[in-house]
C-alpha positions in Angstrom: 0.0 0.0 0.0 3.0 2.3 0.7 4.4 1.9 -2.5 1.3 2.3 -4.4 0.9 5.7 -2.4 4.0 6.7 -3.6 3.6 6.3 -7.1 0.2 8.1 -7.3 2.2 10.6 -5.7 4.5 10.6 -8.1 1.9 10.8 -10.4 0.1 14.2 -9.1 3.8 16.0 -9.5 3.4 14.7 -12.9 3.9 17.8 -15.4 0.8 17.3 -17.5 -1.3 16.8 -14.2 -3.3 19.8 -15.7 -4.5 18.7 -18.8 -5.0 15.1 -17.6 -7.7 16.3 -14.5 -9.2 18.6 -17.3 -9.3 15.1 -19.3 -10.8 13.3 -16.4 -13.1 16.3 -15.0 -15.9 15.2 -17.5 -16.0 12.1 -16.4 -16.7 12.7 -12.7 -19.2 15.4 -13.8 -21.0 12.5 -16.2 -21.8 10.7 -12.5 -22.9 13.5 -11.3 -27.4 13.4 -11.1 -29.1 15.8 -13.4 -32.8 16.3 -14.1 -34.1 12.9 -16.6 -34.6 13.6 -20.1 -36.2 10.0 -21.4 -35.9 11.2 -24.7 -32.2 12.2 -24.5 -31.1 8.9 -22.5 -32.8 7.1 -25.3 -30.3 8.8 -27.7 -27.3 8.5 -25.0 -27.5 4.6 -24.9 -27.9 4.7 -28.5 -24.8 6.7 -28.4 -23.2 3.9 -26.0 -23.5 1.0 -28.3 -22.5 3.4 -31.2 -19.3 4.6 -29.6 -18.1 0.7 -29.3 -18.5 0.2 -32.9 -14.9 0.9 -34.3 -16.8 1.7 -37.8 -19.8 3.4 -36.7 -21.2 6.2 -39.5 -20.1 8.8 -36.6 -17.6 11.1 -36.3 -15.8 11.1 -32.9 -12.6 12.4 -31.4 -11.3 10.6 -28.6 -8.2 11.7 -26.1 -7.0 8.7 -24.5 -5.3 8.6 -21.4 -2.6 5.5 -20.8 -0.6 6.0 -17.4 1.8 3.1 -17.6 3.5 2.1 -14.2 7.1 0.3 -13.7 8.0 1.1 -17.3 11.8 0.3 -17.8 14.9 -0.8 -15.1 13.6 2.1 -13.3 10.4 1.5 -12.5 9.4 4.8 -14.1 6.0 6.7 -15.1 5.6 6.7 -18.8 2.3 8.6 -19.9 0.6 8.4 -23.8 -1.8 10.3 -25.0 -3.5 9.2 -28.1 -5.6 11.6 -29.7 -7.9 9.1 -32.2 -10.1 11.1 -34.6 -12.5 8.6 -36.4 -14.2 10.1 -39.6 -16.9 8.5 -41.9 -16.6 8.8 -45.7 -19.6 8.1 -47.2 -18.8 6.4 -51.0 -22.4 5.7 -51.8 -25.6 4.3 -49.7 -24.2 0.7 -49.1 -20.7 1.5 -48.3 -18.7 3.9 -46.2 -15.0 4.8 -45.9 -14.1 5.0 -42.0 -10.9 6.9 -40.8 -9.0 6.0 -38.0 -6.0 7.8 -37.0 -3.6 7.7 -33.8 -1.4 10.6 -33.0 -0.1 9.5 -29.8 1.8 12.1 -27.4 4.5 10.7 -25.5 6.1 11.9 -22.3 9.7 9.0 -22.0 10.9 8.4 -19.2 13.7 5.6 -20.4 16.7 5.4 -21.8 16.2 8.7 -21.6 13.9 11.5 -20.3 12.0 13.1 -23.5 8.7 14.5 -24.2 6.9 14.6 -28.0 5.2 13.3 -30.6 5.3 9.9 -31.6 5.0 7.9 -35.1 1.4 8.4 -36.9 -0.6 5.8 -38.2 -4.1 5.3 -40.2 -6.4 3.2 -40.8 -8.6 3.0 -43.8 -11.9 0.6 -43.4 -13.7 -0.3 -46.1 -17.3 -1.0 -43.6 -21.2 -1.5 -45.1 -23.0 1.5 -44.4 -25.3 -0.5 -42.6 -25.5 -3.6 -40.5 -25.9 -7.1 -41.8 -29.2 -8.4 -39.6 -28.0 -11.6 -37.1 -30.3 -12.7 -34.4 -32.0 -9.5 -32.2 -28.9 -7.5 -33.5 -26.7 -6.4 -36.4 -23.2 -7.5 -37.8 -20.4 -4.9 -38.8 -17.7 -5.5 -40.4 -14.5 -3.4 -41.8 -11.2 -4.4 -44.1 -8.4 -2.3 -45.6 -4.7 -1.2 -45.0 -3.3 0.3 -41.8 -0.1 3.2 -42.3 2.7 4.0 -40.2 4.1 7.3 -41.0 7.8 8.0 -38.9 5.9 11.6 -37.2 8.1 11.5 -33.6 10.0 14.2 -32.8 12.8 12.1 -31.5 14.4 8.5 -32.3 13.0 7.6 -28.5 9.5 8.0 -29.5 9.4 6.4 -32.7 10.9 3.8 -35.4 12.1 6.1 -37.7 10.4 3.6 -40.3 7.5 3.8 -43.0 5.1 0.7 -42.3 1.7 -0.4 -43.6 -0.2 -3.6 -43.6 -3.5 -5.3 -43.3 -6.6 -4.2 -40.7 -9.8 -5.6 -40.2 -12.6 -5.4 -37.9 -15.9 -7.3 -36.8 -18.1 -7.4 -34.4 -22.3 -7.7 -33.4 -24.2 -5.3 -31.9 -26.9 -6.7 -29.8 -29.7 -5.0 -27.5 -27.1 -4.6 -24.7 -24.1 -6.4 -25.7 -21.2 -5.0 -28.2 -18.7 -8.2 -29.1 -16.1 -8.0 -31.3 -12.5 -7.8 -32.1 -9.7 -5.2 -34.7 -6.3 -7.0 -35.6 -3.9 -5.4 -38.2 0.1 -6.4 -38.6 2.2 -3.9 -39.7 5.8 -4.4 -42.1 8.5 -1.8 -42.3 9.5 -0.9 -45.8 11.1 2.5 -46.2 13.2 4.7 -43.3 16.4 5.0 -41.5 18.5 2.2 -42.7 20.3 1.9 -38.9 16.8 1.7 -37.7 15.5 -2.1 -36.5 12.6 -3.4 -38.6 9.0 -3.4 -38.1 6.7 -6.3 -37.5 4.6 -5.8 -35.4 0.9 -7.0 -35.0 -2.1 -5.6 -32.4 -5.1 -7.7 -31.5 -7.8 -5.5 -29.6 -10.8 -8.0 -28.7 -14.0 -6.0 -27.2 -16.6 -6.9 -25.2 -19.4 -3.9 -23.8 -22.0 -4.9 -21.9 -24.9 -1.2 -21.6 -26.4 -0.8 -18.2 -29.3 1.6 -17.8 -28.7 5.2 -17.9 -26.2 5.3 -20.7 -23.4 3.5 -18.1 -21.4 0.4 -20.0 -18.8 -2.2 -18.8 -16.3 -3.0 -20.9 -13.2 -4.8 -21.8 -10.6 -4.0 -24.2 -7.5 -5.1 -23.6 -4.6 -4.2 -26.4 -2.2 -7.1 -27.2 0.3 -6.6 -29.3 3.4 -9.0 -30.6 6.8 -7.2 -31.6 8.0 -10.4 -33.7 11.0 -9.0 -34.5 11.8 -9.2 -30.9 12.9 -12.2 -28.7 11.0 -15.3 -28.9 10.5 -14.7 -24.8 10.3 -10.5 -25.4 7.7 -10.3 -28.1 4.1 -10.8 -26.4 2.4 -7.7 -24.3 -1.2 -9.0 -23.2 -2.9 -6.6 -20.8 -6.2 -8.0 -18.4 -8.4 -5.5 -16.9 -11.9 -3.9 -17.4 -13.6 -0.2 -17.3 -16.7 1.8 -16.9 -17.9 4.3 -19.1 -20.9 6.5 -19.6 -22.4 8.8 -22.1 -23.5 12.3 -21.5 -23.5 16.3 -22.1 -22.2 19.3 -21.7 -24.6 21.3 -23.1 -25.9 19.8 -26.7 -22.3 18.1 -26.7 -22.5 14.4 -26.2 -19.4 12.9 -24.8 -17.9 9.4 -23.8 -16.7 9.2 -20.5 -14.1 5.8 -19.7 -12.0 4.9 -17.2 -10.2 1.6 -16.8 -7.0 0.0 -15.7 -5.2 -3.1 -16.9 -2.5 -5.4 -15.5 -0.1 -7.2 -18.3 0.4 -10.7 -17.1 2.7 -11.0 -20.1 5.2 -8.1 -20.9 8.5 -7.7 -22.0 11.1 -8.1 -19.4 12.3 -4.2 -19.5 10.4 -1.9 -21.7 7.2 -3.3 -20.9 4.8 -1.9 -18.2 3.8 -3.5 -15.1 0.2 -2.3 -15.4 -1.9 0.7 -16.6 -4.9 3.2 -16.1 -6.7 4.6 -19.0 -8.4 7.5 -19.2 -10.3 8.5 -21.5 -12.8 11.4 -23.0 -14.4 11.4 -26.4 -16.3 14.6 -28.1 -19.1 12.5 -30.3 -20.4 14.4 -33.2 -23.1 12.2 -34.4 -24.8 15.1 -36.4 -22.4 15.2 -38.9 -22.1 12.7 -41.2 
């Protein structure tokens, strides 16, 4: 208990402590009781299921929140923020192009101390505009190419390489559960020729259960395998769970998450012991 104390400690002298309790602020607010709309928390757990639909015909900017503890020798902090616009492209009534960029914000703490922006990527989903009827629900599904573009400000916070690959989601959408899964591997082919190779491939299975009020459970764990590394070095699977919630500010509807994750399998130095996500979403289901 000590030690744990110490390293939220740590973690409130933590230099972005600002921005990440403006992050958080929403969500505390979200729990907070209000008068009851039923009209509006019809379209809030609408919003719910929608949200946990990686190719839902809704644009959406999320600012996730990963606070990963005993990172390196050291036992340091090392904070990411991902800032994940998702944007819809409508090609013609039966199909949709769906956007999905990560431009993650790092703050390093090893092998050495820096703070920046890290390498780019986008993925392109080819999704049906609408979903394939199965049982008292609807199937979606999404394929196309993921890109790696090297974006980071310094060689600690990237690869220095150009990488692209394969992507594909699919999932049901039920009355109150969201199942599904989003793999993609990615392959170097162009950069810094004293840079190491990338191959690296990311597996994020999902499974949301909706609870009255626009509250959801969840569990999204992202496990990813570096096979260029070790054979005992490559595997980072994370076990955990959060809470969410949808609601307003105003006419704004946002999604409100929390959860924190412990990696039963992690590299040896770089990887993390265990981590707390945080995360706020502005949901713009108007434009389309």
């Amino acid at each position: 208990m000590t030690a744990l104390l110490k390293k939220f400690n740590r973690l409130l002298r933590f230099p972005f402590r600002r921005v990440v309790a403006a992050l958080i602020f929403p969500f505390i607010l979200s729990a907070i009781p209000g008068e009851k709309n039923p009209q509006a928390a019809e379209s809030e757990a609408d919003l719910a299921k929608k949200t946990q639909n990686p190719v839902a015909d809704m644009i959406s900017v999320p600012f996730q929140n990963n606070f990963n503890f005993n990172y390196g020798p050291n036992n340091d902090l090392q904070y990411v923020l991902n800032i994940q616009p998702v944007i819809p492209i409508h090609l013609d009534k039966e199909w949709n192009l769906v956007t999905r960029t990560i431009i993650p914000v790092i703050n390093q703490p090893w092998p050495e101390s820096k703070f920046g922006l890290g390498d780019l990527n986008t993925t392109l989903f080819l999704s049906p505009a609408k979903l394939l009827p199965l049982a008292e629900g609807g199937l979606f599904w999404g394929v196309g190419p993921i890109l790696q573009f090297p974006t980071a400000t310094d060689d600690i916070l990237g690869g220095g390489k150009w990488a692209a690959g394969p992507s594909a989601v699919v999932g049901y959408l039920g009355k109150t559960w969201v199942l599904g899964a989003l793999a993609n591997n990615i392959w170097s082919f162009a950069g810094e020729d004293e840079r190491s190779y990338v191959n690296l491939m990311t597996v994020q299975p999902f499974i949301n259960y909706n609870l009255p009020d626009a509250w959801y459970l969840s569990f999204s764990p992202i496990i990813t395998a570096n096979w260029s590394a070790k054979d005992s070095q490559q595997w980072t699977v994370p076990l955990g769970a959060a809470v969410g919630k949808i609601f307003r500010i105003g006419k704004l509807p946002f999604n409100a998450q929390l959860g924190a994750y412990y990696n039963v399998v992690r590299p040896d130095i770089i990887g993390p012991e265990y981590s707390i996500r945080a995360q706020i979403a502005l949901l713009l289901p108007g434009f389309k």
